[in-house]
C-alpha positions as CSV (number, residue, x, y, z in Angstrom):
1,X,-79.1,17.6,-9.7
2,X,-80.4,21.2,-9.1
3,X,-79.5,22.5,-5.8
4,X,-79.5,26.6,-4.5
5,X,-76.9,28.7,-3.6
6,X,-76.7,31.6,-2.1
7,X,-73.8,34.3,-3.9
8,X,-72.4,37.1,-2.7
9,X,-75.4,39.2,-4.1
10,X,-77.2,37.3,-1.3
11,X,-80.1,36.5,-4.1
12,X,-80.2,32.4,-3.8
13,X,-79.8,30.8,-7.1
14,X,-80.8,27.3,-9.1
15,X,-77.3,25.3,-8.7
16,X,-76.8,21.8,-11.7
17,X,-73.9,19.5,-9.6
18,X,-72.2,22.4,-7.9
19,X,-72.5,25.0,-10.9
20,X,-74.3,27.9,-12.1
21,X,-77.7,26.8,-13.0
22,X,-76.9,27.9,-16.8
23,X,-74.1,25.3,-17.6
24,X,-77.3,23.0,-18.0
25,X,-78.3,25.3,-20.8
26,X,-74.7,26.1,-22.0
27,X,-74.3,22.1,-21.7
28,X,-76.8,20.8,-23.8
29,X,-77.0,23.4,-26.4
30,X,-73.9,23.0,-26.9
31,X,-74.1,19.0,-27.0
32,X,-77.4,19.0,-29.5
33,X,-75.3,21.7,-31.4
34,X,-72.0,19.5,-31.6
35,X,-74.9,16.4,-32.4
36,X,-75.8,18.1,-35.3
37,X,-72.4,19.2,-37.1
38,X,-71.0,16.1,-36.2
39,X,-74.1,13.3,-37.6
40,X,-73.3,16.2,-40.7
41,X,-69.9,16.1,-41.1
42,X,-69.4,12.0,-41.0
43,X,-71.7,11.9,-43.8
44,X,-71.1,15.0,-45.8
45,X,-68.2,13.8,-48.3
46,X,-69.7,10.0,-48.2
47,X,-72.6,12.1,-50.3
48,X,-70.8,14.0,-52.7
49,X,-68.9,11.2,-53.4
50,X,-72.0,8.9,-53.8
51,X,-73.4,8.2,-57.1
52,X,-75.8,9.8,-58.7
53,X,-77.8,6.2,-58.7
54,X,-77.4,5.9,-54.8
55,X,-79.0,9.9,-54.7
56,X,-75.6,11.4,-53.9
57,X,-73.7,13.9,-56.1
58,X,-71.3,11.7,-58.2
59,X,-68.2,13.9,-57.4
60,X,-64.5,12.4,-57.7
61,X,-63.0,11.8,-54.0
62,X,-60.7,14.5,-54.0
63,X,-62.8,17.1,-55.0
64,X,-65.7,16.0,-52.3
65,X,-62.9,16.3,-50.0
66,X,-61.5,19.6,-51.0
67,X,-65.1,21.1,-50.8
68,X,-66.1,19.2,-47.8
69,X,-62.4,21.1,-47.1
70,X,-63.1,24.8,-47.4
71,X,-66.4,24.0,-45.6
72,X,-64.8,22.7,-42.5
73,X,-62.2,26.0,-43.1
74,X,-65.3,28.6,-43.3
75,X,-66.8,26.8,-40.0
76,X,-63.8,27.8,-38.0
77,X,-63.0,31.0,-40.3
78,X,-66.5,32.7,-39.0
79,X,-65.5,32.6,-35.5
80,X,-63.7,35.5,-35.7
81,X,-66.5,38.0,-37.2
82,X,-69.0,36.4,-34.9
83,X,-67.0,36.9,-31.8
84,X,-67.2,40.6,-33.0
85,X,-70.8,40.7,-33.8
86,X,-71.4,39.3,-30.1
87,X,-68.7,42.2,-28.7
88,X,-70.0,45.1,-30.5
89,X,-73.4,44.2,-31.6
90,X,-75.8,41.6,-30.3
91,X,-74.0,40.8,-27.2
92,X,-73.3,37.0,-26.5
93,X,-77.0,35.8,-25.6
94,X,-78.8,36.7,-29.1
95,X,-75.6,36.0,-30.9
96,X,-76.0,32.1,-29.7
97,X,-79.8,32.3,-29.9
98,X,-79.5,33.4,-33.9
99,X,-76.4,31.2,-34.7
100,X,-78.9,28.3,-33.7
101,X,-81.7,29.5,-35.7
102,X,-79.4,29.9,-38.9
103,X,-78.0,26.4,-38.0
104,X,-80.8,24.9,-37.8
105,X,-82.2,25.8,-41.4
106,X,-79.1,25.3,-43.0
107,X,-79.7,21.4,-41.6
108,X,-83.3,21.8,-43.2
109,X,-82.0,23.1,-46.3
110,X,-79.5,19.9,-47.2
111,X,-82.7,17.6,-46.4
112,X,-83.9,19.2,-49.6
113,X,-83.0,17.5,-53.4
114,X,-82.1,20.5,-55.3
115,X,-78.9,21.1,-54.8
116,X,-78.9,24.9,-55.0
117,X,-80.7,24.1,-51.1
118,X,-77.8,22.4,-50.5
119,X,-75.3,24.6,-51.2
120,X,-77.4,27.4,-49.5
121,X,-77.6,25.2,-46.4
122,X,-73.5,24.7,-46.4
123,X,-73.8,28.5,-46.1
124,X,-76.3,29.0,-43.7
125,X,-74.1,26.3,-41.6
126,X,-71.0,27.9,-41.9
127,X,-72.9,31.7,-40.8
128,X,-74.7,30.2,-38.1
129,X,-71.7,27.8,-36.9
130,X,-69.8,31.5,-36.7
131,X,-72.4,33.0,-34.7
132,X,-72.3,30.2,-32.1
133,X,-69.3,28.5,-31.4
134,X,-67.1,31.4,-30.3
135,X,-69.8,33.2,-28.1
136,X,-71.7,29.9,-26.2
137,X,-67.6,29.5,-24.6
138,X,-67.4,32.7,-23.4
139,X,-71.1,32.4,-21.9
140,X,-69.6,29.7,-19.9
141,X,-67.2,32.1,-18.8
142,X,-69.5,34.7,-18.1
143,X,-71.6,32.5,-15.9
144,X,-68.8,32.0,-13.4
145,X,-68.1,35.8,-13.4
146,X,-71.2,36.4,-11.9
147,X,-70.8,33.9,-9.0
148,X,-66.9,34.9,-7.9
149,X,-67.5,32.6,-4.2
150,X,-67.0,29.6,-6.4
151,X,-63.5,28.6,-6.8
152,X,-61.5,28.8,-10.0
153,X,-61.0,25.0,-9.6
154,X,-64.8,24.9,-9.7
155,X,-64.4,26.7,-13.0
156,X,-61.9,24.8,-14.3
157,X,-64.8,21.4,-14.0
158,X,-67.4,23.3,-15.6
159,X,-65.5,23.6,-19.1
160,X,-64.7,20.2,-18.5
161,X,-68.3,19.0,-18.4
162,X,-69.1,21.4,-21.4
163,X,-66.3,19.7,-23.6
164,X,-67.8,16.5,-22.2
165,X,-70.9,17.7,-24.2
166,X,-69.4,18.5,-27.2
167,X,-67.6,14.8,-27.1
168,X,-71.1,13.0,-26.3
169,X,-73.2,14.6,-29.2
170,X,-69.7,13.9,-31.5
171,X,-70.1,10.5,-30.3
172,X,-73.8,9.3,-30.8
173,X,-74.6,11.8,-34.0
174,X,-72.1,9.9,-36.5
175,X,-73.6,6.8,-35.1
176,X,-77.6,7.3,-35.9
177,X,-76.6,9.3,-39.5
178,X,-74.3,6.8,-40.4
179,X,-77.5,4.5,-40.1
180,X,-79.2,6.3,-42.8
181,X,-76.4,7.1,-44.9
182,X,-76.0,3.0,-45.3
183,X,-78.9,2.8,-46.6
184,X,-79.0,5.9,-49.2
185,X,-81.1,7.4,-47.2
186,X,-78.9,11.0,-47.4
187,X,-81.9,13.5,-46.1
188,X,-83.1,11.6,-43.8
189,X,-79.6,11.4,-42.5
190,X,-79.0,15.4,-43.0
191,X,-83.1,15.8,-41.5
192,X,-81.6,14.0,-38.4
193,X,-79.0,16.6,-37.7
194,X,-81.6,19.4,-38.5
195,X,-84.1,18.0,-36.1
196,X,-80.7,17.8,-32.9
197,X,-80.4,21.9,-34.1
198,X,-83.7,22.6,-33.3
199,X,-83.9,20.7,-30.1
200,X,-80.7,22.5,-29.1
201,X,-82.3,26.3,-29.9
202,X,-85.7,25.4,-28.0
203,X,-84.1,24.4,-25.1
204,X,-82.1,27.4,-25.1
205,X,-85.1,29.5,-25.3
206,X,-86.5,27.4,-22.5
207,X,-83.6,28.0,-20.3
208,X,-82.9,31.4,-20.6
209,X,-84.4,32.3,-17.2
210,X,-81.1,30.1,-15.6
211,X,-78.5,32.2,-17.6
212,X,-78.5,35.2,-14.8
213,X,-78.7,37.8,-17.3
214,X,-75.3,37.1,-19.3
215,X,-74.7,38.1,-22.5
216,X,-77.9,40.1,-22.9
217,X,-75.7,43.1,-23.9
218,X,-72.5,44.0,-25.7
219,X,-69.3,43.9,-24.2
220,X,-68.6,47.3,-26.1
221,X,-71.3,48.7,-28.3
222,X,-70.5,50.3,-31.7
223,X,-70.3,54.2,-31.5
224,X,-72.7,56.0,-34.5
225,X,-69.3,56.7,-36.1
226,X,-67.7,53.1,-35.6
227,X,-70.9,51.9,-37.4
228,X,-70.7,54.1,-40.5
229,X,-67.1,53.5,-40.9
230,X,-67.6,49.4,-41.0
231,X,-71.1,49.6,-43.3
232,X,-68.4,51.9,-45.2
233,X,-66.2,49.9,-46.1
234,X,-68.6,47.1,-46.2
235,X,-69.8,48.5,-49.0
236,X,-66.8,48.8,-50.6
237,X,-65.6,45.2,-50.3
238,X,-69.3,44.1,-51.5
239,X,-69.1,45.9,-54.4
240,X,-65.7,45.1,-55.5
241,X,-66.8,40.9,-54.9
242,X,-69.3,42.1,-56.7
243,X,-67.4,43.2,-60.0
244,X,-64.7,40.9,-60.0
245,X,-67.5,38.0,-60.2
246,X,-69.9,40.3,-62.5
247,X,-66.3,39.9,-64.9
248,X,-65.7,36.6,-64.2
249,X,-69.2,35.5,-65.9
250,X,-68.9,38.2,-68.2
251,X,-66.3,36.0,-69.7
252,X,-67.5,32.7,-69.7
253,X,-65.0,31.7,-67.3
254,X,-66.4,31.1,-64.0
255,X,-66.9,28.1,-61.8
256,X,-67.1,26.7,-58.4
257,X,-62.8,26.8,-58.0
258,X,-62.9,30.0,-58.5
259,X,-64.8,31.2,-55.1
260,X,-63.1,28.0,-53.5
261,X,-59.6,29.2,-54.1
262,X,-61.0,33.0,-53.2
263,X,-62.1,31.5,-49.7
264,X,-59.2,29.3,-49.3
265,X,-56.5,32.8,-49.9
266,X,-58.7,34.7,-47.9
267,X,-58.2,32.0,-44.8
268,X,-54.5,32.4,-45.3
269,X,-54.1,36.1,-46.0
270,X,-56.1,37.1,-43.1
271,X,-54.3,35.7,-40.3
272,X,-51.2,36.7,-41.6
273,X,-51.9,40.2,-42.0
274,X,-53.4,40.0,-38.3
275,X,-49.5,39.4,-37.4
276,X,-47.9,41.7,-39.6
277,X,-50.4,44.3,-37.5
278,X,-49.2,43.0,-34.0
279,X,-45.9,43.2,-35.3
280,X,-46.3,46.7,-36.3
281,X,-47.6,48.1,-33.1
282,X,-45.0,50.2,-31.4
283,X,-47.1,50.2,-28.5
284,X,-46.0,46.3,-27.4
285,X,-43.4,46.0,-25.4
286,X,-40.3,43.9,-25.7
287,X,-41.5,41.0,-23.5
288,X,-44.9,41.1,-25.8
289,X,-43.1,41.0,-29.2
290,X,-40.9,38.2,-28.4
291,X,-44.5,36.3,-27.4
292,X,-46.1,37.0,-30.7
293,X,-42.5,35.7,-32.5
294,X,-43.5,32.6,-30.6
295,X,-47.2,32.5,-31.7
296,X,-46.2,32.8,-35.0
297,X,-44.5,28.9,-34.7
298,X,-47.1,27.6,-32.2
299,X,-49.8,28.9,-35.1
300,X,-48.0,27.3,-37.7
301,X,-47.4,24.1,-36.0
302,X,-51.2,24.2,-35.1
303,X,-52.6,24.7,-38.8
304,X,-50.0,21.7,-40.7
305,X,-51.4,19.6,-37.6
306,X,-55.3,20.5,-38.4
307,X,-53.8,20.1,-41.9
308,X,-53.4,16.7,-41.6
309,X,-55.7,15.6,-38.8
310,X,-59.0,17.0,-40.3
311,X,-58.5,14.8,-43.4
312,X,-60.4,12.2,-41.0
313,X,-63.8,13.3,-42.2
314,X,-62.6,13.6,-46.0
315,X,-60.4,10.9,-47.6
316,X,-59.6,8.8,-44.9
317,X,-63.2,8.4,-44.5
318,X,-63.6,7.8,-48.0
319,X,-61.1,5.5,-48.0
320,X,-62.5,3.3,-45.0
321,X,-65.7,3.4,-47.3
322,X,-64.0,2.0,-50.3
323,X,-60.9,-0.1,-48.8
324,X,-61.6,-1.4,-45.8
325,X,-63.5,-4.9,-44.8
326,X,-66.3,-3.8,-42.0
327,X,-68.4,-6.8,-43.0
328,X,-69.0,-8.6,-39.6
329,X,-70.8,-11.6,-40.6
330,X,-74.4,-10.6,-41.7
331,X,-73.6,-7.1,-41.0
332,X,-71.8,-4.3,-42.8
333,X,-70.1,-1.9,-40.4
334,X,-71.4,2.1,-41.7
335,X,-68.9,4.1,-42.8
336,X,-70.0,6.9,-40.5
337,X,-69.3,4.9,-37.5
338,X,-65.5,5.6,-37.4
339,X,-66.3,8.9,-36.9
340,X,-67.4,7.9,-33.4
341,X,-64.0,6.6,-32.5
342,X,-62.0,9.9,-31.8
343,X,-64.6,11.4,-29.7
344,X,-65.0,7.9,-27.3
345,X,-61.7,7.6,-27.1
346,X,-61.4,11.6,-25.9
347,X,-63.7,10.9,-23.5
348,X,-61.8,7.6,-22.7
349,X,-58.0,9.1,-22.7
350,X,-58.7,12.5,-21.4
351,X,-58.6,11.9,-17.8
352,X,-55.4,9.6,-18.2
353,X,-53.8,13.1,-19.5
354,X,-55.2,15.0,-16.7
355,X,-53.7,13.1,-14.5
356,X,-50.2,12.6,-15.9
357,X,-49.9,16.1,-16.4
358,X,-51.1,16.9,-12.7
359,X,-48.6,13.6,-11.4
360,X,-45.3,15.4,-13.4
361,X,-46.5,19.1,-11.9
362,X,-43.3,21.3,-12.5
363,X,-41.8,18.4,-14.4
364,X,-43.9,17.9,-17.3
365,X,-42.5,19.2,-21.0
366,X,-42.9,22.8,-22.2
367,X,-45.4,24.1,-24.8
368,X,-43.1,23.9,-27.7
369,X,-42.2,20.1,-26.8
370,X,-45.4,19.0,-26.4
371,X,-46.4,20.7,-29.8
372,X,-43.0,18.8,-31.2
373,X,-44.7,15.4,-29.8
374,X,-48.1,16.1,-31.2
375,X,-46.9,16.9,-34.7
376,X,-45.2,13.1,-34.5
377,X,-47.9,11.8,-33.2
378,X,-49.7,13.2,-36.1
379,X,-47.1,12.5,-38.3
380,X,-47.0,9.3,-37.6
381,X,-51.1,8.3,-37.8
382,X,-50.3,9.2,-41.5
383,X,-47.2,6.8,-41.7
384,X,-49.6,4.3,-40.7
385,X,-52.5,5.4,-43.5
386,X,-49.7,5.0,-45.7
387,X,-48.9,1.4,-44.7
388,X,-52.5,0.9,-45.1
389,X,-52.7,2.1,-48.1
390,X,-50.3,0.1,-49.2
391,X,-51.7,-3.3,-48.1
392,X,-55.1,-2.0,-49.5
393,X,-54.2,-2.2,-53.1
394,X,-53.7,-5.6,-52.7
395,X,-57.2,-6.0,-51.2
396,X,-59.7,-5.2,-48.3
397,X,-57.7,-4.5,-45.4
398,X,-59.2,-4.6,-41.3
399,X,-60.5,-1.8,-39.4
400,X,-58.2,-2.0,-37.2
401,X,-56.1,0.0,-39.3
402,X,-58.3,2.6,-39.2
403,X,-59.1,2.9,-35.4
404,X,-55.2,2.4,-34.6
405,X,-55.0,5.7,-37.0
406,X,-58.1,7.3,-35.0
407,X,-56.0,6.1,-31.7
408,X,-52.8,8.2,-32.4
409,X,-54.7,10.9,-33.8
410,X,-56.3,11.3,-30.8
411,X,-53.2,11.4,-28.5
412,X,-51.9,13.2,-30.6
413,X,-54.8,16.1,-30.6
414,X,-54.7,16.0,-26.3
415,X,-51.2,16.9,-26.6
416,X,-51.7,19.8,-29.3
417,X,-55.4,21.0,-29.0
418,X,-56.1,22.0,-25.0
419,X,-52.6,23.0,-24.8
420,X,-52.6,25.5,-27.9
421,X,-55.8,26.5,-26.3
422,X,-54.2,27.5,-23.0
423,X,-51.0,28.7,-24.2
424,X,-52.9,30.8,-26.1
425,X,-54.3,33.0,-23.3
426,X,-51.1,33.3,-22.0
427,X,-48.8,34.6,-24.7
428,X,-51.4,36.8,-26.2
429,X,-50.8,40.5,-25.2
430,X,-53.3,41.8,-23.1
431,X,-54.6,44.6,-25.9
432,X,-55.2,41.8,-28.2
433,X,-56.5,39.4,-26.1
434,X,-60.1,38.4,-27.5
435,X,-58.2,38.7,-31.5
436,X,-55.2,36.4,-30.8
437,X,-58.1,33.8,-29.7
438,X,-59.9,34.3,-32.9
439,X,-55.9,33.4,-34.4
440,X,-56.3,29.9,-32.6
441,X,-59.3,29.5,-34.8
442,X,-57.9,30.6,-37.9
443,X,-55.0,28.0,-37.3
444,X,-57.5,25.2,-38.1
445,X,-59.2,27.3,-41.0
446,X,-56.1,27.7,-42.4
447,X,-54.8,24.0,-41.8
448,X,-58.4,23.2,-43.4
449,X,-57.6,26.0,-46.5
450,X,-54.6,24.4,-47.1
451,X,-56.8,20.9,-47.5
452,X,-58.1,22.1,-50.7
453,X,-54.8,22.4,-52.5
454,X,-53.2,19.3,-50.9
455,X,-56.2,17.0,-50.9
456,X,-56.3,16.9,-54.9
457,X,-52.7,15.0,-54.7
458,X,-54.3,11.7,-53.8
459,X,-55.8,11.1,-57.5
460,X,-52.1,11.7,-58.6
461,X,-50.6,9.8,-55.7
462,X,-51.1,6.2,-54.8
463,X,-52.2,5.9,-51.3
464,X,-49.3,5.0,-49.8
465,X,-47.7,7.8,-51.4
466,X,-50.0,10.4,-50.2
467,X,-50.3,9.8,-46.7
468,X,-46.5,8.8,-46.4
469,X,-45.4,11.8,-47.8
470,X,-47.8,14.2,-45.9
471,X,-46.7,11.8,-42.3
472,X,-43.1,12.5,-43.0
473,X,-43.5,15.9,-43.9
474,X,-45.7,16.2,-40.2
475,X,-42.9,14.4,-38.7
476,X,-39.6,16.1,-39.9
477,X,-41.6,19.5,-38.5
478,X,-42.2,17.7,-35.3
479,X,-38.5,17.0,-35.3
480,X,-37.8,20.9,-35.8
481,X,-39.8,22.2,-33.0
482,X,-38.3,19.2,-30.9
483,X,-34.8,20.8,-31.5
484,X,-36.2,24.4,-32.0
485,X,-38.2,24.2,-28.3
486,X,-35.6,26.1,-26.4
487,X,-35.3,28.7,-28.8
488,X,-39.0,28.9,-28.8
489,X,-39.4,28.9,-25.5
490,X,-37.0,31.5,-25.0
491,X,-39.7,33.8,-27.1
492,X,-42.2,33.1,-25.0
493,X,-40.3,34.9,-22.3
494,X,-41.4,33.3,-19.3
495,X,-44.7,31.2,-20.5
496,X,-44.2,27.7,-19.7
């Protein structure tokens, strides 16, 4: 419901439920945005894995998942130059507006046959995906800056309802795709998350009047001789790409691994040179360094979770595709469905974990513990794949396997996910504030990296084999940080 407010400008402003007028915007951009990668991603590796008879792409499982892998890894491996774009370039406002447009046609692009499109969509995805994401949060942000008589608490409900947005678009999308997808019908499918991109950038444009001016500008413009310095060394780095793959076809031995494995060092390397250079700045103080030492464990904690957690959308969703019984009399269950589980049951479980947190105040566990439990948690949904697994090569097994998996996952990523985010904010020092955010991000590129060396062990592995071994290996971590957490939260020098 719009209402008016007056600010401390004295200027009244459009109000939606108490809030800046612009969360509406913010709100469903975000939710059409969300629509669209998530109807995308429940039915990307179902169509590489297709056959080429059913119009997909006849891959092996394990190699649809390790592409659909470094995909997912790009996606969250952009945020980091496109929250520097928005800083230094196009400010937050344009940054959103082109990340949309650049979405949208790489949605466009996979309705096409040819699958050079589709690859050039992926792309376009993964650019625009970079461009918005990062930059949309901070608007919501920015929006409250503007109005400092509302209370941080009324803040504090505003991100909630965004994230509500991203969880109702991550719920219906799978659902309407997954439709399509059962019936072979892959662009149609793909042209349904196109057409939720381009309803989220018109509404944008139509509500730009509500966003009070935020993000029209750069937080901190690039200087003349900042910008000749990057297109510098752009150059270089273009050119050197350039040669290396110039050699590569030169002799005869190029193909897709190649760039995968290139993108999937890149994701690893890059945040761990970001920490060498914290590490090497004299200027931090002692209290600072000992909270990076602690990132450093809460980041790798973070990235074995992701790891494990994002193999929802590849091989466990191949796997309910091919093992599990979703006949329910006359009709067959899509696959894409499941995908809809984890985002109801956020919606469903979040609150609960609100609350409990609020109810135990000073008394609820520290950062490391709760990271400890979350790796368990995780640890322990892949425990249960295995036991699946195990039961499935003896025959179709219920989907109740797969939404108790979903279930754990999900309580699991409430422990780990809004936690990391905060904890985050806190231990970061203040110089490197808006870069140790873009680390929280490259945790789940990395995890998602790692996907596309780890992922190829299920065609050597039997099922219960795979998942077991990847659960334990979540779980004895868990049990490391469980016994490290003091020590770790003596780093973090004062961060609860």
């Amino acid at each position: 419901m719009a209402t008016t407010a007056v600010p401390a400008s004295g200027k009244p402003v459009k109000t939606w439920l108490g809030h800046p007028g612009g969360l509406v915007v913010l709100f469903l951009t975000e939710m059409w945005e969300r629509f669209s990668y998530y109807g995308m991603r429940a039915i990307l590796t179902l169509f590489l894995a297709a056959e080429l008879t059913d119009g997909g792409f006849g891959m092996q499982d394990v190699a649809a998942a390790s592409l659909y892998s470094i995909y997912v890894s790009m996606v969250y491996f952009t945020a980091l130059p496109g929250g520097w774009i928005a800083d230094r370039i196009l400010g937050t406002r344009r940054s959103v507006l082109w990340g949309g447009i650049i979405i949208a046609l790489g949605h466009y692009s996979l309705a096409f046959s040819a699958r050079s499109m589709f690859y050039l969509g992926l792309v376009l995805i993964v650019l625009g995906t970079g461009l918005l994401k990062p930059n949309i949060s901070a608007m919501v942000g920015e929006l409250y800056d503007k109005h400092p008589e509302m209370h941080e608490s009324r803040r504090d409900a505003g991100f909630t309802l965004f994230y509500l947005g991203i969880n109702l678009g991550a719920f219906f999308a799978p659902l309407l795709t997954g439709i399509f997808a059962a019936r072979n019908d892959w662009h149609v499918a793909f042209g349904i998350a196109a057409v939720g991109m381009t309803i989220a950038v018109i509404q944008y444009l139509v509500g730009y009047r509500r966003l009070e001016g935020v993000g029209l500008k750069a937080h901190k413009p690039l200087q003349t001789h900042e910008r000749n310095k990057i297109l510098k060394i752009s150059a270089i780095v273009v050119a050197v790409v350039v040669v290396l793959l110039a050699i590569d076809v030169a002799a005869g031995t190029f193909n897709a691994d190649h760039v995968k494995n290139a993108l999937t060092i890149l994701a690893l390397v890059v945040p761990a040179l970001y920490f060498v250079m914290m590490f090497r700045d004299r200027t931090l103080t002692h209290q600072e360094r000992s909270r990076v030492s602690a990132y450093v464990w809460i980041f790798i904690g973070a990235a074995l979770f992701w790891m494990i957690y994002d193999q929802a959308g590849s091989l466990v969703n191949l796997f309910t595709d091919e093992k599990v019984d979703r006949q329910v009399g006359s009709f067959e269950i899509p696959t894409a469905w499941f995908q809809s589980v984890n985002p109801v049951l956020i919606l469903l479980l979040a609150p609960v974990f609100a609350w409990m947190w609020t109810r135990l105040d000073r008394r609820q566990p520290g950062t490391p513990v709760k990271f400890s439990l979350a790796l368990l948690g995780i640890g322990l949904s892949f425990l249960v794949m295995g036991t699946a697994g195990a039961m499935a090569a003896r025959g179709l097994i219920s989907p109740w396997w797969i939404v108790l998996v979903y279930l754990i996952q999900t309580c699991a990523e409430l422990l780990l996910s809004p936690v990391g985010l905060s904890v985050t904010t806190k231990l970061a020092p203040l110089r490197y504030a808006s870069q140790v955010m873009g680390l929280w991000f490259l945790a789940t590129a990395a995890g998602n990296a790692l996907n596309t060396w780890v992922t190829p062990l299920n065609a050597k592995l039997s099922d219960a084999a795979y998942y077991g071994l990847l659960g334990a290996l979540a779980v004895i971590v868990g049990v490391c940080f469980w016994f490290g957490a003091r020590r770790i939260g003596e780093l973090m020098s004062g961060v609860h």
